[in-house]
PDB file with SEQRES, HELIX, SHEET and CRYST1 records, atoms N, CA, C and O in Angstrom:
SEQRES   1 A   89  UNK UNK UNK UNK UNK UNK UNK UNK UNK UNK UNK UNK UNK          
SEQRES   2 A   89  UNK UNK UNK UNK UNK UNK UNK UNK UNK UNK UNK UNK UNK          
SEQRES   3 A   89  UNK UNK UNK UNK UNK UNK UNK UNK UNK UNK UNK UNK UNK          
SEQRES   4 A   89  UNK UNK UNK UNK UNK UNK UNK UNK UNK UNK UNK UNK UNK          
SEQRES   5 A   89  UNK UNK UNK UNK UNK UNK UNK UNK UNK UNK UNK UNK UNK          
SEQRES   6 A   89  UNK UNK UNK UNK UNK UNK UNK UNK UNK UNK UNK UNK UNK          
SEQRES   7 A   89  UNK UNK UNK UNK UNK UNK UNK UNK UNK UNK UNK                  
HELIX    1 AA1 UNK A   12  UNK A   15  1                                   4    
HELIX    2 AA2 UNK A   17  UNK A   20  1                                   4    
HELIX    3 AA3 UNK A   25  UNK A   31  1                                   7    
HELIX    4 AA4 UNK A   38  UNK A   44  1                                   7    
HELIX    5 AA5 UNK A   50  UNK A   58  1                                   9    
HELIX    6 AA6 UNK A   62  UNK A   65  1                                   4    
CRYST1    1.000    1.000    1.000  90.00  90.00  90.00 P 1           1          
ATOM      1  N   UNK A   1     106.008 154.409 132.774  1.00  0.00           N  
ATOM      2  CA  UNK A   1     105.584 155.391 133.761  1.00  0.00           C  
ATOM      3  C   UNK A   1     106.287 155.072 135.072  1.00  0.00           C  
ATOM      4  O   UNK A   1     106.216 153.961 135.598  1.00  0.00           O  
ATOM      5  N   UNK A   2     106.968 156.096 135.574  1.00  0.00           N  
ATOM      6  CA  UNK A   2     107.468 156.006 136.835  1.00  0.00           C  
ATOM      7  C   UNK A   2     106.663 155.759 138.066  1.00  0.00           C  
ATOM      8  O   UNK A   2     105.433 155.718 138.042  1.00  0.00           O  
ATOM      9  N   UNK A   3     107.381 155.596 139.141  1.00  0.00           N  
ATOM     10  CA  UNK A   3     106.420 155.688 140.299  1.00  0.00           C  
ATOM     11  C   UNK A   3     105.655 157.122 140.402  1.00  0.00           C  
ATOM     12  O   UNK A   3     104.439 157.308 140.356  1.00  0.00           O  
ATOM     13  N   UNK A   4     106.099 157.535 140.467  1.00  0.00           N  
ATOM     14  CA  UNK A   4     106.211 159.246 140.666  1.00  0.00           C  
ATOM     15  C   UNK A   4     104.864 160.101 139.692  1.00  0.00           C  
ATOM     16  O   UNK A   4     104.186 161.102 139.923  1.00  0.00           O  
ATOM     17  N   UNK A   5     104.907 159.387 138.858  1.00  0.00           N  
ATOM     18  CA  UNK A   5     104.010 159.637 137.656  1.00  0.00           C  
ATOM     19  C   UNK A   5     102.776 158.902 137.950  1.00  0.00           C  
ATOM     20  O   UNK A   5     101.751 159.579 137.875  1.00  0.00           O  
ATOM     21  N   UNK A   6     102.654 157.725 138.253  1.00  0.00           N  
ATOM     22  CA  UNK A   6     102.033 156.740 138.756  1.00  0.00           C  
ATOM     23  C   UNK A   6     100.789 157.464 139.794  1.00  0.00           C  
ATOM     24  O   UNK A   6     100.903 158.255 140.731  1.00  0.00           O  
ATOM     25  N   UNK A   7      99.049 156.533 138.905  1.00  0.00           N  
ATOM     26  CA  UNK A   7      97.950 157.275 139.878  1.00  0.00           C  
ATOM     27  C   UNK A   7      97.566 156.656 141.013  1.00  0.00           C  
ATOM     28  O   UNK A   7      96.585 156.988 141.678  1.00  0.00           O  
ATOM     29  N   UNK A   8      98.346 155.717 141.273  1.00  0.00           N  
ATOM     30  CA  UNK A   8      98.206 154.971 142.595  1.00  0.00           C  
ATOM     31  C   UNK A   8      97.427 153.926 142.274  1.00  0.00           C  
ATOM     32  O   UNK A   8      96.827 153.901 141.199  1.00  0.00           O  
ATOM     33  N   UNK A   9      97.354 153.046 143.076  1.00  0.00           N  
ATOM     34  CA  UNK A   9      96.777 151.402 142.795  1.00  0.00           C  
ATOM     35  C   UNK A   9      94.782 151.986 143.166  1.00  0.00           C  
ATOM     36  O   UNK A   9      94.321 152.978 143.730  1.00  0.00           O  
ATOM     37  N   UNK A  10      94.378 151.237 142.758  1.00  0.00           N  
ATOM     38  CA  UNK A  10      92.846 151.757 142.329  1.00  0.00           C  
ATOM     39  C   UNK A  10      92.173 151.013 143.729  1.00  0.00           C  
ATOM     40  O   UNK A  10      93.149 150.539 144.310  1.00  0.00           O  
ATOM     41  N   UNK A  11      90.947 150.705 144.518  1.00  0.00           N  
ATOM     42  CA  UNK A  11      90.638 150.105 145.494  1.00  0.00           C  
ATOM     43  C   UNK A  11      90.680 148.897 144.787  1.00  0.00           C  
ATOM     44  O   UNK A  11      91.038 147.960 145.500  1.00  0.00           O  
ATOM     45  N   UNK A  12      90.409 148.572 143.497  1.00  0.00           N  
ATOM     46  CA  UNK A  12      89.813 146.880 143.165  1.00  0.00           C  
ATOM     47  C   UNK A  12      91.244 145.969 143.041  1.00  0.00           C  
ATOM     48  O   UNK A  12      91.338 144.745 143.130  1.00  0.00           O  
ATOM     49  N   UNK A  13      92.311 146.943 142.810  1.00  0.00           N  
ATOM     50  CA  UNK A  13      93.438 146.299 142.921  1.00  0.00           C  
ATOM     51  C   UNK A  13      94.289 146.447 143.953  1.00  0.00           C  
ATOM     52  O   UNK A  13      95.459 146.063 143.974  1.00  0.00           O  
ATOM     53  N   UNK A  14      93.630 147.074 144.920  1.00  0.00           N  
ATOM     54  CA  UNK A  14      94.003 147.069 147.028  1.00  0.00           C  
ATOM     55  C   UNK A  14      93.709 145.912 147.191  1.00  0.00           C  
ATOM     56  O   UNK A  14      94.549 145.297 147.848  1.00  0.00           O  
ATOM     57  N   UNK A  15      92.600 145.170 146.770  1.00  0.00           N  
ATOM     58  CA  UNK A  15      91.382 144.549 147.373  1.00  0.00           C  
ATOM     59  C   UNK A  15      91.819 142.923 146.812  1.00  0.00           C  
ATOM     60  O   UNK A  15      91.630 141.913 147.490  1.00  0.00           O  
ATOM     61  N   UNK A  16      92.292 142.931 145.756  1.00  0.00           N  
ATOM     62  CA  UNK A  16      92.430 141.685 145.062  1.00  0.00           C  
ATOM     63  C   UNK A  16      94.141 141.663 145.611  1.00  0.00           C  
ATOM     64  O   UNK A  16      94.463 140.590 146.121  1.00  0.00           O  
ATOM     65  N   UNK A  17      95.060 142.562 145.560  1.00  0.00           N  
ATOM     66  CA  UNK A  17      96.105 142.140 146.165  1.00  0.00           C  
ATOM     67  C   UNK A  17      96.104 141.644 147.833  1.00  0.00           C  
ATOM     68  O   UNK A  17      96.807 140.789 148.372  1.00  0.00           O  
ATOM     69  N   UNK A  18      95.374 142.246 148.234  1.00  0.00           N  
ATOM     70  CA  UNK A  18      95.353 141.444 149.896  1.00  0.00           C  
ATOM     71  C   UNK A  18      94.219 140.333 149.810  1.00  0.00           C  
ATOM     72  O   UNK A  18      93.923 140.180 150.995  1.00  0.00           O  
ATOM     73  N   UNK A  19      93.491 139.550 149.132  1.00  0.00           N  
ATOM     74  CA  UNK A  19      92.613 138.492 148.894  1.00  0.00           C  
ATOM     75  C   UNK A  19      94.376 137.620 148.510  1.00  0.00           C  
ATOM     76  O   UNK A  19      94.941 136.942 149.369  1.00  0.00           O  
ATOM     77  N   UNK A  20      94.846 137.805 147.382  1.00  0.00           N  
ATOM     78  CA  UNK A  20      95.783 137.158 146.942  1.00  0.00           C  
ATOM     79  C   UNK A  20      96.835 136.911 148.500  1.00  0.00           C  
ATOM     80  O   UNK A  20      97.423 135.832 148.428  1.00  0.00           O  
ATOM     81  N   UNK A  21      97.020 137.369 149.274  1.00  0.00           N  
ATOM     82  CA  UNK A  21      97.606 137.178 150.342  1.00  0.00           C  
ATOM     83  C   UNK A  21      96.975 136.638 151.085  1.00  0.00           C  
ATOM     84  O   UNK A  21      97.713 135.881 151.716  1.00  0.00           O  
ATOM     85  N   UNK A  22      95.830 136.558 151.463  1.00  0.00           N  
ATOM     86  CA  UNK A  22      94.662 135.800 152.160  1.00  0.00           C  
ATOM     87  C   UNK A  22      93.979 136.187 153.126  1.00  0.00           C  
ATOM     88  O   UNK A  22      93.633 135.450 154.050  1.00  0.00           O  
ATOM     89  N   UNK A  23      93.599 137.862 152.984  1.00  0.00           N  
ATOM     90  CA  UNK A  23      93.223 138.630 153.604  1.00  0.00           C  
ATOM     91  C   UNK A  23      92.266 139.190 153.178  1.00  0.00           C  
ATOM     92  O   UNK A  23      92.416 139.418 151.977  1.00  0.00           O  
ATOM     93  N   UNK A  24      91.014 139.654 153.696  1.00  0.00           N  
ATOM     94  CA  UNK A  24      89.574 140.365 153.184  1.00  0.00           C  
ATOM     95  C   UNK A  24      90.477 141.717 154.112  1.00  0.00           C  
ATOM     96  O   UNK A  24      91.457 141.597 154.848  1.00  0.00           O  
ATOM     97  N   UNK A  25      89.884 142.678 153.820  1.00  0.00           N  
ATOM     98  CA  UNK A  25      89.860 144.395 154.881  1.00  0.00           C  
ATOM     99  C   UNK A  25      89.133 143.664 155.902  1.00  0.00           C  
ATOM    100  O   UNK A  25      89.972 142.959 156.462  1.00  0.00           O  
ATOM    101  N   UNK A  26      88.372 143.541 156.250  1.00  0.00           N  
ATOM    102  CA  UNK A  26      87.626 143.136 157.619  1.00  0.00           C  
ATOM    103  C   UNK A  26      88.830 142.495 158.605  1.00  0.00           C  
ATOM    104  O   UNK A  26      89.226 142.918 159.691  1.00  0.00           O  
ATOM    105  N   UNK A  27      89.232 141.417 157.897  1.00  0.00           N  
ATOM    106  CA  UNK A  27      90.027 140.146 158.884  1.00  0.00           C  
ATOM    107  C   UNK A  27      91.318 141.271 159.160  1.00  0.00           C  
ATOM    108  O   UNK A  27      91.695 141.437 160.319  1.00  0.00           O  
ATOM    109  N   UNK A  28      91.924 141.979 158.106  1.00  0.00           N  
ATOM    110  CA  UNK A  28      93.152 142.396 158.422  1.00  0.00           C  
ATOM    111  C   UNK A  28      93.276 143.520 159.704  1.00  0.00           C  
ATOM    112  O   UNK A  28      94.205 143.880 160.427  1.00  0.00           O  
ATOM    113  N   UNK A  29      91.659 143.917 159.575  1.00  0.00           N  
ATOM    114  CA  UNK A  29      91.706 144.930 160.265  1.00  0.00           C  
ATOM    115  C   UNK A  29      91.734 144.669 161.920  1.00  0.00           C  
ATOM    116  O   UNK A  29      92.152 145.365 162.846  1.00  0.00           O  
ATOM    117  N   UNK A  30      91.200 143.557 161.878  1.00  0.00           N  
ATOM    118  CA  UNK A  30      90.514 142.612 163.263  1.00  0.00           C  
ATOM    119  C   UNK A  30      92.326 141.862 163.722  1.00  0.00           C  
ATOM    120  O   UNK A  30      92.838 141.912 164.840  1.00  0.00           O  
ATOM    121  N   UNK A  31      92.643 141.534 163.068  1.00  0.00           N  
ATOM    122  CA  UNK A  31      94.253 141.065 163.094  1.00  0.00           C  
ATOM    123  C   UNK A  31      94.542 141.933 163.849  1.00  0.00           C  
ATOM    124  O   UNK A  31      94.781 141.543 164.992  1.00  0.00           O  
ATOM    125  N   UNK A  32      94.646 143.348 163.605  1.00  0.00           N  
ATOM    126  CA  UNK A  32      95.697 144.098 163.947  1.00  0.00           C  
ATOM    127  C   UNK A  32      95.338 145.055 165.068  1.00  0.00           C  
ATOM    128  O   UNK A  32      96.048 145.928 165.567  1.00  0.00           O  
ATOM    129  N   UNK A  33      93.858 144.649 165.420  1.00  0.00           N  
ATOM    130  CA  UNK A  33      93.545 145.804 166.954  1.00  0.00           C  
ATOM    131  C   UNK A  33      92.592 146.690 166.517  1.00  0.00           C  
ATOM    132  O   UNK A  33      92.137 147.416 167.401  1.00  0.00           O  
ATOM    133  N   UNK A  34      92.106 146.860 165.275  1.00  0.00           N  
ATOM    134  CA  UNK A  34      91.397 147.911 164.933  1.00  0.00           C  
ATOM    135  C   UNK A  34      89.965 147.500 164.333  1.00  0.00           C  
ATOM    136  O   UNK A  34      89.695 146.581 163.561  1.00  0.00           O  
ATOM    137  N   UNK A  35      89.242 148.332 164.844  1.00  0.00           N  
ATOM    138  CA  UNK A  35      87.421 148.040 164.348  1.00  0.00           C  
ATOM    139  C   UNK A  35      87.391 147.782 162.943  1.00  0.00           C  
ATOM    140  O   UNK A  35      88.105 148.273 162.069  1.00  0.00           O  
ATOM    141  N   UNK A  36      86.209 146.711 162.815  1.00  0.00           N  
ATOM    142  CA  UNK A  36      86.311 145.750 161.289  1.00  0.00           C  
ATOM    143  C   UNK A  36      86.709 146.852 160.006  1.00  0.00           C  
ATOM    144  O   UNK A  36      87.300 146.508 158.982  1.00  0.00           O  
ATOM    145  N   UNK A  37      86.256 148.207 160.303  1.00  0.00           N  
ATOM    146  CA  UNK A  37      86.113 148.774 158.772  1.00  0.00           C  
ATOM    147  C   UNK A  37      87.566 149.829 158.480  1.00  0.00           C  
ATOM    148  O   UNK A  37      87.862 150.397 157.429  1.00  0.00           O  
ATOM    149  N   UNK A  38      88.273 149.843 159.740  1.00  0.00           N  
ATOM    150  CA  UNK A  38      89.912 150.467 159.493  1.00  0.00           C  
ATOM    151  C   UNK A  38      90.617 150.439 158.432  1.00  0.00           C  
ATOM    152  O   UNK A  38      91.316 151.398 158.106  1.00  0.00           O  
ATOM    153  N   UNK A  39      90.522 149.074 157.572  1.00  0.00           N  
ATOM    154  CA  UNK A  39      91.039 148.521 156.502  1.00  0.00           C  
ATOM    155  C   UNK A  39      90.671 149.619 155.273  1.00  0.00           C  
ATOM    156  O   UNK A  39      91.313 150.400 154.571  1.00  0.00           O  
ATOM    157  N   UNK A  40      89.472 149.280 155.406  1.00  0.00           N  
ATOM    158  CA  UNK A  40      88.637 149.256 154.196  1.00  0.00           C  
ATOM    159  C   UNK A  40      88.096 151.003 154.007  1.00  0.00           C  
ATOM    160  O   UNK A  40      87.757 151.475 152.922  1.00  0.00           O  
ATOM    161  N   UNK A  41      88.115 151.812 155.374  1.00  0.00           N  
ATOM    162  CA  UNK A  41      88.600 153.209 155.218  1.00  0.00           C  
ATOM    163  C   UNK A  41      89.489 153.781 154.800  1.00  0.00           C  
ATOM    164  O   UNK A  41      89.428 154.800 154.112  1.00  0.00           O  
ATOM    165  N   UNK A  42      90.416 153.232 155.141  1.00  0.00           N  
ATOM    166  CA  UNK A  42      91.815 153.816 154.548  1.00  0.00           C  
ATOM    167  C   UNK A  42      92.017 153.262 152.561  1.00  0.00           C  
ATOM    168  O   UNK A  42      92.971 153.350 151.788  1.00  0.00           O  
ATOM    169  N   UNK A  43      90.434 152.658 152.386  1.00  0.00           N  
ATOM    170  CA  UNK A  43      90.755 152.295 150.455  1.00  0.00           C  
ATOM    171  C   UNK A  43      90.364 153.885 150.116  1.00  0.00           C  
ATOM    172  O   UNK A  43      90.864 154.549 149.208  1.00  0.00           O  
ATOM    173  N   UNK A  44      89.440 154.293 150.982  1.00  0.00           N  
ATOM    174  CA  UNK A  44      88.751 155.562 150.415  1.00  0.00           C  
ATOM    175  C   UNK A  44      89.095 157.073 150.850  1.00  0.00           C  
ATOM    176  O   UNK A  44      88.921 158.147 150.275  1.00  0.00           O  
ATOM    177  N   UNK A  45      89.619 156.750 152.019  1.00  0.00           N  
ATOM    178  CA  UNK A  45      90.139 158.363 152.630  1.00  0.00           C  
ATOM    179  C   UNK A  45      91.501 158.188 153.648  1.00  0.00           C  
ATOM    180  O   UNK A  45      92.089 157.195 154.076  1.00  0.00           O  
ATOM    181  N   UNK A  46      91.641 159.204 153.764  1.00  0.00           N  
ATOM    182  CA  UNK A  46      93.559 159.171 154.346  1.00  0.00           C  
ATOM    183  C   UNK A  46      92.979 158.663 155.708  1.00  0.00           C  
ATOM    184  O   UNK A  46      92.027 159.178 156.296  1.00  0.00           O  
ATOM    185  N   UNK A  47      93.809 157.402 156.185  1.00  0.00           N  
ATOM    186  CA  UNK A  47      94.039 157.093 157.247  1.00  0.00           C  
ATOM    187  C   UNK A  47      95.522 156.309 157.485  1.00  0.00           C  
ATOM    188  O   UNK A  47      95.668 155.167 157.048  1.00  0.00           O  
ATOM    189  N   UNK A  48      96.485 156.922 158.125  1.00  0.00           N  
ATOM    190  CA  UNK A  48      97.932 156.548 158.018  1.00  0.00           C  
ATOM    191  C   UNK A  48      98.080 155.321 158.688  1.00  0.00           C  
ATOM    192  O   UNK A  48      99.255 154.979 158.828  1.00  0.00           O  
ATOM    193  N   UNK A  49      97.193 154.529 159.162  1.00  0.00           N  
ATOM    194  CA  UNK A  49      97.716 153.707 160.673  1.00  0.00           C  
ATOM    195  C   UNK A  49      97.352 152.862 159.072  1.00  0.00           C  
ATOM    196  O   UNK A  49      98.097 152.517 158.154  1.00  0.00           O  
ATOM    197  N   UNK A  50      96.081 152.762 159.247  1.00  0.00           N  
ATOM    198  CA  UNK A  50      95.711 151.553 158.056  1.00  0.00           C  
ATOM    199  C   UNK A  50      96.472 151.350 156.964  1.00  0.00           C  
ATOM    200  O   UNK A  50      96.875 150.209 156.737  1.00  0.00           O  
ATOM    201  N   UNK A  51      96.750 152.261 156.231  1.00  0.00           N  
ATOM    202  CA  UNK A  51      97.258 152.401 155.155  1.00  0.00           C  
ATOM    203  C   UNK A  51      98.835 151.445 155.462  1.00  0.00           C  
ATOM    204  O   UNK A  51      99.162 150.403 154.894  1.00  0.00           O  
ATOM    205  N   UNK A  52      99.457 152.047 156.316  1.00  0.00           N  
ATOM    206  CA  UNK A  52     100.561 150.868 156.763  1.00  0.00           C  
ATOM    207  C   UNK A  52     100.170 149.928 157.035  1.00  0.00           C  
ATOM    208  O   UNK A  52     101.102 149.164 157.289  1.00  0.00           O  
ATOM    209  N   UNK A  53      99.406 149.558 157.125  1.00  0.00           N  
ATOM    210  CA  UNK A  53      98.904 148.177 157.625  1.00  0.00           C  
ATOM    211  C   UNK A  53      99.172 147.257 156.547  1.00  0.00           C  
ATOM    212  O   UNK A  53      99.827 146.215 156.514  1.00  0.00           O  
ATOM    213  N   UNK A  54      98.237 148.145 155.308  1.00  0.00           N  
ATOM    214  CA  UNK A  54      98.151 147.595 153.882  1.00  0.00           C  
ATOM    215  C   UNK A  54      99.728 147.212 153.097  1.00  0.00           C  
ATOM    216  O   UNK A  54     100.299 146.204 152.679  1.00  0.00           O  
ATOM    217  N   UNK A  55      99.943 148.383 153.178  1.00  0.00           N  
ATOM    218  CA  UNK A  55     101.211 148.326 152.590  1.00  0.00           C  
ATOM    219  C   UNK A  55     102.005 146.904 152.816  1.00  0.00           C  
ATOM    220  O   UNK A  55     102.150 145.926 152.082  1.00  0.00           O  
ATOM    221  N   UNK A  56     102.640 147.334 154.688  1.00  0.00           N  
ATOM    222  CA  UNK A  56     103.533 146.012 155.270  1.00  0.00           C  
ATOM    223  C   UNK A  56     102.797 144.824 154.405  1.00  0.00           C  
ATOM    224  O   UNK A  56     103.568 144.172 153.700  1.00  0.00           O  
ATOM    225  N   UNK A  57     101.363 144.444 154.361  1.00  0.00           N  
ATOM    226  CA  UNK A  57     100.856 143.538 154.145  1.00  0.00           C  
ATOM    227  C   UNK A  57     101.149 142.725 152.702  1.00  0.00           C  
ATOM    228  O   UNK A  57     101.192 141.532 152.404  1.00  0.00           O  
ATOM    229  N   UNK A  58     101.338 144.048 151.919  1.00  0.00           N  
ATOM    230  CA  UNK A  58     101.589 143.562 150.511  1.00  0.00           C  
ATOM    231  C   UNK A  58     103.609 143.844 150.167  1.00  0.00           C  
ATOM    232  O   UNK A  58     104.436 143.765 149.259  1.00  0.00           O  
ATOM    233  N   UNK A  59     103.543 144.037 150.971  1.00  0.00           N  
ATOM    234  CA  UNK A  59     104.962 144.381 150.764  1.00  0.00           C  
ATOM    235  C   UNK A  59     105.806 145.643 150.225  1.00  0.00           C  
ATOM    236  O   UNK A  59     107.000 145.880 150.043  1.00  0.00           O  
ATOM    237  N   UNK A  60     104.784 146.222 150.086  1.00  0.00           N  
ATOM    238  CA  UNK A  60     105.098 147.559 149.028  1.00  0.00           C  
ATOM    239  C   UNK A  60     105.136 149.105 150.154  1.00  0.00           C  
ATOM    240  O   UNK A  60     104.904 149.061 151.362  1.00  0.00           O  
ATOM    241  N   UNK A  61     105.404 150.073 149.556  1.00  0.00           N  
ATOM    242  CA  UNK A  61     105.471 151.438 150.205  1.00  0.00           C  
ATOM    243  C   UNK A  61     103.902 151.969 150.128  1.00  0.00           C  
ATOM    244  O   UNK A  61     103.164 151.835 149.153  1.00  0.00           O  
ATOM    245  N   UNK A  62     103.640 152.469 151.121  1.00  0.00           N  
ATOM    246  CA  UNK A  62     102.390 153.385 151.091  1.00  0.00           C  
ATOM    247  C   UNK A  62     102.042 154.203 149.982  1.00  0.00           C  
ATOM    248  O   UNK A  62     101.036 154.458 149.320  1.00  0.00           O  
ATOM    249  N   UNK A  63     103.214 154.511 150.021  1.00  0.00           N  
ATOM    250  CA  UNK A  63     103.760 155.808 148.953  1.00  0.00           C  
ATOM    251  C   UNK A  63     103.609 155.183 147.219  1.00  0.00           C  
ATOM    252  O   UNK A  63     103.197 155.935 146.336  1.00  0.00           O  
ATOM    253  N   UNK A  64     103.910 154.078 146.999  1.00  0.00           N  
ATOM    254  CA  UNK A  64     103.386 153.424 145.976  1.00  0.00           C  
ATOM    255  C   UNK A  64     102.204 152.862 145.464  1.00  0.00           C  
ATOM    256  O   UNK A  64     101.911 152.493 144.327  1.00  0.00           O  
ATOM    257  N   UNK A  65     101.485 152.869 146.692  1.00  0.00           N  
ATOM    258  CA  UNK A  65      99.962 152.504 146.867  1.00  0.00           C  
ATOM    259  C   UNK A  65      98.982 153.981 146.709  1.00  0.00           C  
ATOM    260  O   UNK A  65      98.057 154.048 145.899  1.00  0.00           O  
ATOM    261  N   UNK A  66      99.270 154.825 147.392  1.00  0.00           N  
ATOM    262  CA  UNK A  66      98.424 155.887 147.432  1.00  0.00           C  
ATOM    263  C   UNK A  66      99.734 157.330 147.205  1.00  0.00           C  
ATOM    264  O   UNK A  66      99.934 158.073 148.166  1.00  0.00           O  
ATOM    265  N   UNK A  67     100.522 157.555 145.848  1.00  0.00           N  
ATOM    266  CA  UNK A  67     101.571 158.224 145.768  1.00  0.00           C  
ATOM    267  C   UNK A  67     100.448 160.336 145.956  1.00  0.00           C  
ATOM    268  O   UNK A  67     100.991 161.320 146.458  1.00  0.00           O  
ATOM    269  N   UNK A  68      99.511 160.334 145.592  1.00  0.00           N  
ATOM    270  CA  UNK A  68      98.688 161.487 146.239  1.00  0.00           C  
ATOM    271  C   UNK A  68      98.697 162.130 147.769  1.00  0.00           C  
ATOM    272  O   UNK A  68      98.642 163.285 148.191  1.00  0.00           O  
ATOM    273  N   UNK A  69      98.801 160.744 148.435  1.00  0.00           N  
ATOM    274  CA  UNK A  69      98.758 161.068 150.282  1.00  0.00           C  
ATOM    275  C   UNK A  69      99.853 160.958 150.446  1.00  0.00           C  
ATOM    276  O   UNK A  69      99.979 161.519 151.535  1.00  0.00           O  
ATOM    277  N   UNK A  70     100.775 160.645 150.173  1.00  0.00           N  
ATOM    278  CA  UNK A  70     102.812 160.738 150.490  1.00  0.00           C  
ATOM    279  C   UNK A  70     103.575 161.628 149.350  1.00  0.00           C  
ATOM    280  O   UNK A  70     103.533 161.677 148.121  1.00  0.00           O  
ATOM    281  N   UNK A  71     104.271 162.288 150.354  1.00  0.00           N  
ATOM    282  CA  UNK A  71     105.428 163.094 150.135  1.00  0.00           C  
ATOM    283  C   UNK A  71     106.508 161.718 149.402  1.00  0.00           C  
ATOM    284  O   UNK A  71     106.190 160.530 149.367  1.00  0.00           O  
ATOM    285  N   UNK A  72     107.606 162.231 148.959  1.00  0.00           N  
ATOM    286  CA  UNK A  72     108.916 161.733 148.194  1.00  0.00           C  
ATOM    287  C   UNK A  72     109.485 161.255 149.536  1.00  0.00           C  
ATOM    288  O   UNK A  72     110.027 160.150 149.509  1.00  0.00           O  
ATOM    289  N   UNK A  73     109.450 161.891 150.673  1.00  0.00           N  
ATOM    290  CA  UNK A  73     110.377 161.497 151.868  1.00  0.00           C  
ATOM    291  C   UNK A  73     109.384 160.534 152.486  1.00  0.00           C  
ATOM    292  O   UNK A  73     109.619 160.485 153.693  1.00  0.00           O  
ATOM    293  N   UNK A  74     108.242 159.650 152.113  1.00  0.00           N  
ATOM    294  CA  UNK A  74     107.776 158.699 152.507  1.00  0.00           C  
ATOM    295  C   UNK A  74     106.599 159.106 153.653  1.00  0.00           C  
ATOM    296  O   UNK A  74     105.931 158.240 154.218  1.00  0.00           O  
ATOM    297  N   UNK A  75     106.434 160.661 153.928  1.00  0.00           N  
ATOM    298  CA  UNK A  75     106.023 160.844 155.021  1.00  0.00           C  
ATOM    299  C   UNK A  75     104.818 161.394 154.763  1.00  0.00           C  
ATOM    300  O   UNK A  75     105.058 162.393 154.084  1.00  0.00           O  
ATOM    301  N   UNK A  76     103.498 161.281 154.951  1.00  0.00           N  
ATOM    302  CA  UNK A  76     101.824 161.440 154.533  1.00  0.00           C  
ATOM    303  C   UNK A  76     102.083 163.101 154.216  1.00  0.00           C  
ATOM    304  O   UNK A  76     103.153 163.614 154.544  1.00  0.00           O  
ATOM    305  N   UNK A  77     101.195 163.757 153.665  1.00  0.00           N  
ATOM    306  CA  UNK A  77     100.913 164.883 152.995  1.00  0.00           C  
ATOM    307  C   UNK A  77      99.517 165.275 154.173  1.00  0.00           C  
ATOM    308  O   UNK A  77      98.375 165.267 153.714  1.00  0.00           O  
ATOM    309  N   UNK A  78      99.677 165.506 155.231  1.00  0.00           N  
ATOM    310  CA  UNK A  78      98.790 165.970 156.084  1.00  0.00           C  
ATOM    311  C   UNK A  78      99.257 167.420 156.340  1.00  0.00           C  
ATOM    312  O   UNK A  78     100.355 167.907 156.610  1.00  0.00           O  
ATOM    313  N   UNK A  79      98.306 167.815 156.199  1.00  0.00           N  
ATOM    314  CA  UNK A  79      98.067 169.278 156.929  1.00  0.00           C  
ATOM    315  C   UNK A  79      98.004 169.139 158.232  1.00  0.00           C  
ATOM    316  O   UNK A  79      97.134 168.376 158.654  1.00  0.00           O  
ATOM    317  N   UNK A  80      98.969 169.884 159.288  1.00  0.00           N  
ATOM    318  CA  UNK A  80      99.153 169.755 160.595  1.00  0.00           C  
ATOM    319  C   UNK A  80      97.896 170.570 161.273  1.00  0.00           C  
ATOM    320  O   UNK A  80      97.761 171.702 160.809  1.00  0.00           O  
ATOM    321  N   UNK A  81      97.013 170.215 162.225  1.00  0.00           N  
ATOM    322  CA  UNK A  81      96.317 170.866 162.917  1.00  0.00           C  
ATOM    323  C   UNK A  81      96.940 172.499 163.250  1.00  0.00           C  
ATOM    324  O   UNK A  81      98.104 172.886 163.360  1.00  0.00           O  
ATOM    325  N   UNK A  82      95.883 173.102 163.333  1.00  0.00           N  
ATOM    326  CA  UNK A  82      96.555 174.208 163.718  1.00  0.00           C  
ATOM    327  C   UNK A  82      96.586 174.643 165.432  1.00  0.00           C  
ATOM    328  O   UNK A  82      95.732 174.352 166.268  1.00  0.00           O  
ATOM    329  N   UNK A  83      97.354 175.118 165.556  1.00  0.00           N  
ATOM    330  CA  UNK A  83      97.444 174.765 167.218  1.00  0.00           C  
ATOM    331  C   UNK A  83      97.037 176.415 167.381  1.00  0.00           C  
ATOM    332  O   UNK A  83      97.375 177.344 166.648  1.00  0.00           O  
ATOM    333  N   UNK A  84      95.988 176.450 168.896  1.00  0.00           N  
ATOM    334  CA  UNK A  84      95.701 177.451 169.227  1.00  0.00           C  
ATOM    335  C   UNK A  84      97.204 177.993 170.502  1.00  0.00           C  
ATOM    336  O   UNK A  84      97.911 177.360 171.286  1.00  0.00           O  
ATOM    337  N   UNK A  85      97.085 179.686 170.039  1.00  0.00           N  
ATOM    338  CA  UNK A  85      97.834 180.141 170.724  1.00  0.00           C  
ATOM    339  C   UNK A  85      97.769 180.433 172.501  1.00  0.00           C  
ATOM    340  O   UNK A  85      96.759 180.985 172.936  1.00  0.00           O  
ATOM    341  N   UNK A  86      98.516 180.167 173.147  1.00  0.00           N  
ATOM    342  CA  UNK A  86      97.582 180.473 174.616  1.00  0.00           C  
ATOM    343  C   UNK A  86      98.018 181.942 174.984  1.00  0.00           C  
ATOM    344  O   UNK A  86      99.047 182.517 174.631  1.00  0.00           O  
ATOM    345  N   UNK A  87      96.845 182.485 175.892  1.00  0.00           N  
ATOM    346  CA  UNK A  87      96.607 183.526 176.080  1.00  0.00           C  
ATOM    347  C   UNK A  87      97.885 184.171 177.023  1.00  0.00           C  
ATOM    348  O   UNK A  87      97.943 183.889 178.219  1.00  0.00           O  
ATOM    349  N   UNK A  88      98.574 184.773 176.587  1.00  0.00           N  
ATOM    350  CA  UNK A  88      99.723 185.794 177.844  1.00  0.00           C  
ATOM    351  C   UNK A  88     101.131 184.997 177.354  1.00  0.00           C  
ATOM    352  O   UNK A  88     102.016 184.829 178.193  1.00  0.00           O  
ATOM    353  N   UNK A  89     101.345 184.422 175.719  1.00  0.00           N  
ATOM    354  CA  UNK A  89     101.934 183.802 175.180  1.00  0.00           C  
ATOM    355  C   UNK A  89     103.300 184.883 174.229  1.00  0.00           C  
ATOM    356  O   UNK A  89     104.131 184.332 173.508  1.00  0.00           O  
TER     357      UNK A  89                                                      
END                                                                             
C-alpha cells in the first residue's frame, strides 16, 4: 500500500511514536509555547500548528501522518473562511 492509499497513522500509534522519542503530548506541547492539550488536539481534529509539531518530531510529513487533512502538495485541505464582501465594493 502506498502512501497515498494509506489511512493515516491511528492516535495509539501518534502516541507510542512520540513516547519512543521521549515525549508524552502534554510535554511536547509545553516545549513548544502552546497550552498542555495542543498536542493531543491535533490526535483528534485538524489543527496545523500541532500537527507540525508532531510530524518535525517524528521525522515524518504531516501528510503521512494524517494523509485525509493534506493535499499531495503538502498543504492542509482547509476550507478557506469565507470573507465578507464590503459594502460600496
Amino acid at each position: 500500500m502506498d502512501e497515498l492509499e494509506s489511512p493515516g497513522w491511528t492516535v495509539t500509534e501518534i502516541k507510542s511514536a512520540l513516547e519512543t522519542e521521549g515525549w508524552s503530548c502534554r510535554q511536547l506541547s509545553f516545549s513548544r509555547g502552546y497550552e498542555s492539550n495542543a498536542v493531543q488536539n491535533a490526535l483528534h481534529r485538524p489543527y496545523p500548528a500541532a500537527e507540525k509539531i508532531i510530524a518535525e518530531t517524528l521525522g515524518v510529513s504531516a501528510r503521512e501522518i494524517w494523509p485525509d487533512r493534506y493535499g499531495i502538495d503538502g498543504k492542509p485541505n482547509r476550507k478557506a473562511g469565507r470573507r465578507k464582501l464590503k459594502r460600496g465594493e
